[in-house]
PAZAPA-4460 file (N, C-alpha, C; in steps of 0.05 Angstrom, whole numbers, plus 32768, in hexadecimal, padded with zeros to 4 digits):
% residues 182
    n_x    n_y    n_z   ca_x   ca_y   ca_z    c_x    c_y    c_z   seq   type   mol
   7F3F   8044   801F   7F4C   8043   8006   7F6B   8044   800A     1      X     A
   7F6F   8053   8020   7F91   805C   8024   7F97   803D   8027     2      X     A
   7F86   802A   803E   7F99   8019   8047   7F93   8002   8028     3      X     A
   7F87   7FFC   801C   7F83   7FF0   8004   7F9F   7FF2   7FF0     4      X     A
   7FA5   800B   7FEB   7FCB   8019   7FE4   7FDA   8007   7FEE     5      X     A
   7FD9   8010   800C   7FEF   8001   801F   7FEE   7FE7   8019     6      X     A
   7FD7   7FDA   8014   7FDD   7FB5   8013   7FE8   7FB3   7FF3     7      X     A
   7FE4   7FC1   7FE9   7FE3   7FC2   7FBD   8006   7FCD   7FC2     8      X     A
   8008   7FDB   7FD3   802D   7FE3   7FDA   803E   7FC9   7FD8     9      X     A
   8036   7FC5   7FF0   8042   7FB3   8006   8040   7F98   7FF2    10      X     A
   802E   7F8B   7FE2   802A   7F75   7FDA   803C   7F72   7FC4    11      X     A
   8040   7F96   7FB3   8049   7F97   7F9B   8069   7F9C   7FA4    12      X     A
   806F   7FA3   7FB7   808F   7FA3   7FBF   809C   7F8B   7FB9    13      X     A
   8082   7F73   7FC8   8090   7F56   7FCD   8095   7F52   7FB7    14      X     A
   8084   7F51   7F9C   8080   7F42   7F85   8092   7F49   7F76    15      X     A
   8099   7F68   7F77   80A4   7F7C   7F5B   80C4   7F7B   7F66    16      X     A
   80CC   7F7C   7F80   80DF   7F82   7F8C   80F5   7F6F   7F9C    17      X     A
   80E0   7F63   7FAC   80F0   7F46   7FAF   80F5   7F2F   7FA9    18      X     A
   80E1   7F2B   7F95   80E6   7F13   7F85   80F6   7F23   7F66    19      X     A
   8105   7F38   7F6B   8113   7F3B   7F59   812C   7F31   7F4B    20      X     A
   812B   7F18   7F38   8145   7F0F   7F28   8148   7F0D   7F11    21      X     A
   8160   7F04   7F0A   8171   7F0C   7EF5   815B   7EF5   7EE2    22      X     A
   8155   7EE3   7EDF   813A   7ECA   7ED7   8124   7EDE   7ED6    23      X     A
   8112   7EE6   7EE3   80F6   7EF7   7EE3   80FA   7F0C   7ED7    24      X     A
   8119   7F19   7EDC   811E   7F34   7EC7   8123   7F34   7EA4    25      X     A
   8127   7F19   7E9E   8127   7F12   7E81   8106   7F0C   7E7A    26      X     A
   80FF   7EF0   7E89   80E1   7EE8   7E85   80C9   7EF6   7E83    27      X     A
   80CE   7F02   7E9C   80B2   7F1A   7E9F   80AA   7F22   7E8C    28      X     A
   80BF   7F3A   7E84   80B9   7F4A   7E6F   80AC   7F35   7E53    29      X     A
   80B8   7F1F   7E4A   80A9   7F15   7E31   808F   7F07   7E3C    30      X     A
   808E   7F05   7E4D   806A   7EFB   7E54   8057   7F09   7E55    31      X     A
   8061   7F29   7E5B   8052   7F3F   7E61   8050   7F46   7E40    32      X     A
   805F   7F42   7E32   8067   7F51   7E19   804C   7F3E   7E08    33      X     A
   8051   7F27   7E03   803A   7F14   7DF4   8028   7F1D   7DF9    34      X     A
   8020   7F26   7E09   8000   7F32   7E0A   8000   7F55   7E10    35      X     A
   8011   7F61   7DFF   800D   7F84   7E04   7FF5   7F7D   7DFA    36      X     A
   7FE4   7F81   7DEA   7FD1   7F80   7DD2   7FBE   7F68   7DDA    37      X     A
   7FB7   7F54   7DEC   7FB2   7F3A   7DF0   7FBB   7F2C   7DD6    38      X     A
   7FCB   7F2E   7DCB   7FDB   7F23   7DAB   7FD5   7EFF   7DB2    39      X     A
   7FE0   7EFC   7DC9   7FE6   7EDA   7DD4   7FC7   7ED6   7DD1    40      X     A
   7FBF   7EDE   7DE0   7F96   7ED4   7DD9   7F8E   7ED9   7DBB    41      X     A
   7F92   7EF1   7DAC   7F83   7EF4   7D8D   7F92   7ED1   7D87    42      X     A
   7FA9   7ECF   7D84   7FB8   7EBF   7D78   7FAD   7EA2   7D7F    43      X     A
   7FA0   7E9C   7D9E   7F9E   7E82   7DA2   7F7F   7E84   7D94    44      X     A
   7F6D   7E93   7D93   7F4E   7E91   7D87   7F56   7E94   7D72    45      X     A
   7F60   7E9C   7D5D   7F5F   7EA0   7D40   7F74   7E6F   7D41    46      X     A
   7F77   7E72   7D4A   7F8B   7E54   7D48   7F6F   7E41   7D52    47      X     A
   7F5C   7E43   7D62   7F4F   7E34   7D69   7F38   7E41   7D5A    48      X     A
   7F37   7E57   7D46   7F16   7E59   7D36   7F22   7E45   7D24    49      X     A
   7F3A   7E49   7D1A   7F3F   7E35   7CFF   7F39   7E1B   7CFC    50      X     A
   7F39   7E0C   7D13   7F3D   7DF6   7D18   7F1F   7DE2   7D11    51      X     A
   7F29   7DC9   7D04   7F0E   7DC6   7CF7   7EEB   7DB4   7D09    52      X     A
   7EF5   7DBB   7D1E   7EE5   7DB1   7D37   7ECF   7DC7   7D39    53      X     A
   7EB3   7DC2   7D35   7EAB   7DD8   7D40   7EAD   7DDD   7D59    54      X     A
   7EA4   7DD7   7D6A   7EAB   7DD8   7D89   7EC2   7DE6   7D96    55      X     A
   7EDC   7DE6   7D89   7EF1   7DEE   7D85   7EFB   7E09   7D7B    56      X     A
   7EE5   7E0F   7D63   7EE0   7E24   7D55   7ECE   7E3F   7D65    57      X     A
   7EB7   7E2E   7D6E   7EA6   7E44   7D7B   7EB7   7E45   7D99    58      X     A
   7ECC   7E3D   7DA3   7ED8   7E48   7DB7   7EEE   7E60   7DB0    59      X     A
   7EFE   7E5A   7D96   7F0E   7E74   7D8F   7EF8   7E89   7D88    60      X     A
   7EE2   7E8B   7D84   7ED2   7EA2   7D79   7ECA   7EAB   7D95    61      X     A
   7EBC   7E94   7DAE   7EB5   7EA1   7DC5   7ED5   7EB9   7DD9    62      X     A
   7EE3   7EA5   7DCF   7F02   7EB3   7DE3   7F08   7ED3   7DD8    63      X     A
   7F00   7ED4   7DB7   7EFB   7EEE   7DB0   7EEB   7F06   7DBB    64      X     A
   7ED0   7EF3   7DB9   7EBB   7F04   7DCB   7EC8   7F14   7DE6    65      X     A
   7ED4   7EF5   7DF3   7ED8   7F07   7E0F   7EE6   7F1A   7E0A    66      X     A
   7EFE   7F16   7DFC   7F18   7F28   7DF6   7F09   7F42   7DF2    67      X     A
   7F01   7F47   7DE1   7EEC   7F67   7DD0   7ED8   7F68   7DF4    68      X     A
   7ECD   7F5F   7DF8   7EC5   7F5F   7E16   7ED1   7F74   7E24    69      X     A
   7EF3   7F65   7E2F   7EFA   7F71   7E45   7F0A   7F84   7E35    70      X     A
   7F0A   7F89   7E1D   7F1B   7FA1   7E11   7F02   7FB8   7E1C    71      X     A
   7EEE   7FAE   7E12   7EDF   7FC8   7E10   7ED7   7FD7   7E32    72      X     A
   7ED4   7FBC   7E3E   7ED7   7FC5   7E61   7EE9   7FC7   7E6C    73      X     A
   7EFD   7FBE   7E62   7F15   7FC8   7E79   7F25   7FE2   7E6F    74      X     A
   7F30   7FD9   7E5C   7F43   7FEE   7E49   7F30   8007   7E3E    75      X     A
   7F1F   8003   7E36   7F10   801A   7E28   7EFC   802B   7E36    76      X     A
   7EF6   801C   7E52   7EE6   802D   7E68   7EF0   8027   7E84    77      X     A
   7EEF   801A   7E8D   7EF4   8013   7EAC   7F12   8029   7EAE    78      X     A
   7F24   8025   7E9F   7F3D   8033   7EA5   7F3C   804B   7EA8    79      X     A
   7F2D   8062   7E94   7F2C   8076   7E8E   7F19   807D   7EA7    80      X     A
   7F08   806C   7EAE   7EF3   8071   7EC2   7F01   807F   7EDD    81      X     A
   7F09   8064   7EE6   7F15   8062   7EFD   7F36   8071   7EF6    82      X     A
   7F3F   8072   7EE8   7F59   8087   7EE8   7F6B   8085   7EF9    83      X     A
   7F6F   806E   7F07   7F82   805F   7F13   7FA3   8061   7F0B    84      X     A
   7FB9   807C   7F14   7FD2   8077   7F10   7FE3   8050   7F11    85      X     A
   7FFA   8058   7F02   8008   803D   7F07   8012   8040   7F21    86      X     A
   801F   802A   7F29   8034   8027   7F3C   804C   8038   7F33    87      X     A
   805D   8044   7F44   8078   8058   7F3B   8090   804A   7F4E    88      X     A
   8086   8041   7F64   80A3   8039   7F6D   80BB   8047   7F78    89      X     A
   80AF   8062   7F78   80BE   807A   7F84   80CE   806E   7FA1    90      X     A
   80BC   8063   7FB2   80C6   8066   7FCC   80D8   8059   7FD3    91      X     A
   80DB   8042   7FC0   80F5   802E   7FBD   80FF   802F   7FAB    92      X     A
   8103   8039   7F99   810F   8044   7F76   8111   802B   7F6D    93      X     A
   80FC   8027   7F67   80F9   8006   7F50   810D   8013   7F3D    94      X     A
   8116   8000   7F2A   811D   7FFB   7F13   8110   7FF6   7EFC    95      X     A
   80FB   7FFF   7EEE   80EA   7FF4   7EE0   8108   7FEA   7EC8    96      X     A
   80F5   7FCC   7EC2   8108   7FC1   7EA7   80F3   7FBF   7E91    97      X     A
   80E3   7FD1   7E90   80C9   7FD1   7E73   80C5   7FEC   7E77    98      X     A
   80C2   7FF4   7E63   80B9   8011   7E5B   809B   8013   7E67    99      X     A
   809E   8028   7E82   807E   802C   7E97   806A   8035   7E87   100      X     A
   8052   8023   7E7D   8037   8032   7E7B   8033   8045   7E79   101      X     A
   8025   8058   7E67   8015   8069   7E69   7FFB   8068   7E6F   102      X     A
   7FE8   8053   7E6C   7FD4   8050   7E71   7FCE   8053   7E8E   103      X     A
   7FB2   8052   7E93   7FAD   804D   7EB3   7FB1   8037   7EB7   104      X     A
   7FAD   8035   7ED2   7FB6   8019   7EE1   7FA3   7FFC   7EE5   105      X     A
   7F87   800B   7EEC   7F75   7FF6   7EF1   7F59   7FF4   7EDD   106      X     A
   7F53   7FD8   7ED5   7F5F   7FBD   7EDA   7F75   7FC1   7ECB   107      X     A
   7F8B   7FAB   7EC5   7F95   7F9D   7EBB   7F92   7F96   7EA7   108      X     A
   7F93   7FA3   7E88   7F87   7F96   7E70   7F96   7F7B   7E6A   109      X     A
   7FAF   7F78   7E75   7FBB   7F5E   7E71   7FB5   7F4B   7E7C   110      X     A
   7FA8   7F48   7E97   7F99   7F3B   7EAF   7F87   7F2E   7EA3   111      X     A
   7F6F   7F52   7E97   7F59   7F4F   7E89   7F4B   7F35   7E71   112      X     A
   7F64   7F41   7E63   7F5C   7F2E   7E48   7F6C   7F10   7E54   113      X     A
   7F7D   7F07   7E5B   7F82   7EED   7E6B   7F76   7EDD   7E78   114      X     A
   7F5C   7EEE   7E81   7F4C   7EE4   7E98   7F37   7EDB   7E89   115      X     A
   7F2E   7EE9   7E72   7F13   7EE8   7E65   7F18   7ECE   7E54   116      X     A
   7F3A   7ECC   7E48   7F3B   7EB7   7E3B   7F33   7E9F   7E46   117      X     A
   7F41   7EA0   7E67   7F40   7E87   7E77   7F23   7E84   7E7D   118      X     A
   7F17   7E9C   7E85   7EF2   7E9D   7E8A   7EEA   7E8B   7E6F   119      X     A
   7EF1   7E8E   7E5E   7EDB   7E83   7E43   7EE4   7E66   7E46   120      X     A
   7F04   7E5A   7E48   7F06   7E41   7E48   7EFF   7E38   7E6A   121      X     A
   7EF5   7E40   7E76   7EF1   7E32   7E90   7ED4   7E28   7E8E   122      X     A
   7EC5   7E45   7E8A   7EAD   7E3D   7E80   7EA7   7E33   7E71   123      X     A
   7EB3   7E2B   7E5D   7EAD   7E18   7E4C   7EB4   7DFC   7E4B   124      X     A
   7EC8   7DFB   7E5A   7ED4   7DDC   7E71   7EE7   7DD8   7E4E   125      X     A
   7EFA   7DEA   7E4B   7F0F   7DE3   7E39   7F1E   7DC9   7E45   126      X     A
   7F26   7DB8   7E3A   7F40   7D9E   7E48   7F54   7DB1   7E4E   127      X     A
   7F53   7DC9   7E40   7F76   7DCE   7E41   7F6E   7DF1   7E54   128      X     A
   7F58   7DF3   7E60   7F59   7E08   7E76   7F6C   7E12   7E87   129      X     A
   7F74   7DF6   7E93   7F90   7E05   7EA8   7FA8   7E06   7E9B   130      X     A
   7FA8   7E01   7E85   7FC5   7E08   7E70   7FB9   7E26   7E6E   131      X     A
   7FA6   7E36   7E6A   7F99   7E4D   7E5E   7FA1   7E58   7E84   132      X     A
   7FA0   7E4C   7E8F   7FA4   7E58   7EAF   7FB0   7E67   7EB8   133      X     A
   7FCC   7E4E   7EB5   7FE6   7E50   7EB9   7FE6   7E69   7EA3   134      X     A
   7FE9   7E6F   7E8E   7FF0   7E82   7E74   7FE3   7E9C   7E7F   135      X     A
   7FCD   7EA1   7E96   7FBA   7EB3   7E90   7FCD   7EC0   7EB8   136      X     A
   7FD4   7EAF   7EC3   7FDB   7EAE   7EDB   7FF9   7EBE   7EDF   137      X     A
   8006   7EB3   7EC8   8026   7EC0   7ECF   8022   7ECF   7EB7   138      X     A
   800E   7EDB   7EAE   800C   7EF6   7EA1   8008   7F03   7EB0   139      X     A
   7FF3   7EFF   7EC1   7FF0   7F15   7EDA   800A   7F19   7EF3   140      X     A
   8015   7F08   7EEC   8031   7F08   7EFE   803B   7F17   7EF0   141      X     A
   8048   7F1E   7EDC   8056   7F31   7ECE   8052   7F40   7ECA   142      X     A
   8032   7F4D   7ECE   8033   7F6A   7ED5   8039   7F74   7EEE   143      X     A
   8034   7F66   7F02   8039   7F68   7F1F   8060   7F6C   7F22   144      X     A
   8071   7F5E   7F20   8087   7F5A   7F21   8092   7F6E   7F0A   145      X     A
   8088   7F75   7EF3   8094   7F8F   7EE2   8089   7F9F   7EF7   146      X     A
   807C   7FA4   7F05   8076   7FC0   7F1B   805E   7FCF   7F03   147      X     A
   8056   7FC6   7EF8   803B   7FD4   7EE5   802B   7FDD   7EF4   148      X     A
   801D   7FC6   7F01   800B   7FC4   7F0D   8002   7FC0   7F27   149      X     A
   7FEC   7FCC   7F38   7FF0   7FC6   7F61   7FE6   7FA8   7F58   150      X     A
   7FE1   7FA6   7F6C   7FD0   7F85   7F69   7FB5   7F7B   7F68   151      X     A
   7FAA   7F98   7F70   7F88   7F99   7F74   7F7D   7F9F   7F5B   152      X     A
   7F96   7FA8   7F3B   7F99   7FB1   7F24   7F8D   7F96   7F17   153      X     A
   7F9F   7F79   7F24   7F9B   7F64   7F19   7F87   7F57   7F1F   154      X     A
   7F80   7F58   7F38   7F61   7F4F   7F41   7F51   7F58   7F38   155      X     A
   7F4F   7F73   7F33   7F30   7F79   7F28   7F37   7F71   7F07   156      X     A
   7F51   7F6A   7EF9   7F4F   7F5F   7EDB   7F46   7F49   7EDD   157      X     A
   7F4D   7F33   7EF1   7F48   7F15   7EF2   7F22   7F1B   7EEF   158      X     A
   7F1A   7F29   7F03   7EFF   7F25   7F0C   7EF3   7F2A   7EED   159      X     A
   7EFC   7F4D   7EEA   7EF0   7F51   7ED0   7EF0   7F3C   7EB8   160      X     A
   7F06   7F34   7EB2   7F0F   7F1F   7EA8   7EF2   7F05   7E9D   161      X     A
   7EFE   7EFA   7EB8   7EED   7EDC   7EBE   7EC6   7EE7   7EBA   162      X     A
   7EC4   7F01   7EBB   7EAB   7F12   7EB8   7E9E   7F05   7E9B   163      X     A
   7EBA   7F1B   7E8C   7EB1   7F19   7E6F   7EB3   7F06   7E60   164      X     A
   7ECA   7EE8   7E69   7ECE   7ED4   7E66   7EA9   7EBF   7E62   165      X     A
   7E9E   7EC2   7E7C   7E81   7EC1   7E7E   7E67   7EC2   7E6E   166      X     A
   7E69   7EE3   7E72   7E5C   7EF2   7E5A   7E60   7EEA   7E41   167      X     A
   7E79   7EE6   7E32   7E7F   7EDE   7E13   7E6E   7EBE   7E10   168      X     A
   7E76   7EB0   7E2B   7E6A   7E8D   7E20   7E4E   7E90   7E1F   169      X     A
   7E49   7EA0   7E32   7E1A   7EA4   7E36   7E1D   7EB3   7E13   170      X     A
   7E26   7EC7   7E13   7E1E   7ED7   7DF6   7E21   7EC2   7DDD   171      X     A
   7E3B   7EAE   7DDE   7E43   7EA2   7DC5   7E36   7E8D   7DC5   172      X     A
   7E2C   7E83   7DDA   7E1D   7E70   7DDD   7DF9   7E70   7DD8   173      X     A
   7DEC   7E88   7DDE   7DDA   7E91   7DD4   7DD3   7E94   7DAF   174      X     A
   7DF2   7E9D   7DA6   7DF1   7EA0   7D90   7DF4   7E86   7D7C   175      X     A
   7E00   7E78   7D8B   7E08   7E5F   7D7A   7DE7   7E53   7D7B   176      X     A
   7DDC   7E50   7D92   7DC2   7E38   7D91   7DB3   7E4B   7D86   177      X     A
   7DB4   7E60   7D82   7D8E   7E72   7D6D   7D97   7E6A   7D59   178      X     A
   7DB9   7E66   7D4C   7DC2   7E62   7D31   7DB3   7E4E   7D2E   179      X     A
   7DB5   7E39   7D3D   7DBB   7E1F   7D30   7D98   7E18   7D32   180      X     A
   7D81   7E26   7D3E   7D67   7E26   7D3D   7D57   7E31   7D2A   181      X     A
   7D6E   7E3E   7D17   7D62   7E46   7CFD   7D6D   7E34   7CE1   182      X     A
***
């Protein structure tokens, strides 16, 4: 476990520390910020339930699923579970430029819900998936580079993530074809 730290240190020095500039120190923070709440995901499924496609529709309702998904596994149990401190940055006196977390550290609810969104459109072979990628990808960079998070914080969000991403298409998908058999 100690040496696991050491690599989640060492990986999070590079990210948080040396790639530190005056560009990532403005940006970061508003990429990280769009999704305190997964706000950027409620916002893209309530924009794609509306839309008058069904196909289109039952994907903003599945991206929900995942969302309520990985809220309820990551944020509402896995964290409290595992009780995982943040990163502090003591040994090198980071600078935090965002007001540090209170929450625990692992997963990543921002990782989390990014991952599940991209899980629902991958599995579902969205056209516009690696636009959902890229958006789900340098979210998880911005927790890493704000110093929030180790990195093994973001891996297990991706995994969890792409999990409940999964789970929501089998569930919404189950639900849609009994609908449509009655």
């Amino acid at each position: 476990m100690e040496s696991l730290l050491n690599i989640d240190k060492s990986i999070l020095y590079f990210l948080s520390v040396s790639l530190k500039n005056p560009f990532f120190d403005v940006v970061m923070p508003f990429i990280s910020w769009i999704n305190n709440h997964g706000e950027v995901w409620i916002a893209i499924s309530i924009i794609l339930m509306i839309n008058k496609n069904t196909s289109i529709r039952r994907l903003g309702i599945t991206m929900l699923i995942g969302l309520a998904l990985g809220y309820l596994t990551g944020e509402a149990s896995l964290k409290n579970f595992v009780g995982r401190e943040r990163p502090v940055g003591e040994e090198y006196n980071f600078d935090f430029i965002i007001p540090k977390p209170t929450s625990y550290s692992f997963p990543s609810g921002h990782t989390t819900s990014s991952f599940a969104a991209f899980g629902v459109c991958l599995f579902k072979k969205a056209k516009y998936r690696y636009w959902v990628l890229l958006l789900s990808s340098t979210i998880a960079f911005s927790r890493l580079y704000l110093h929030v998070h180790y990195p093994s914080d973001i891996l297990g969000g991706i995994i969890l993530g792409l999990l409940c991403g999964w789970v929501a298409v089998n569930l919404a998908e189950a639900y849609f074809r009994k609908r449509e058999e009655k």
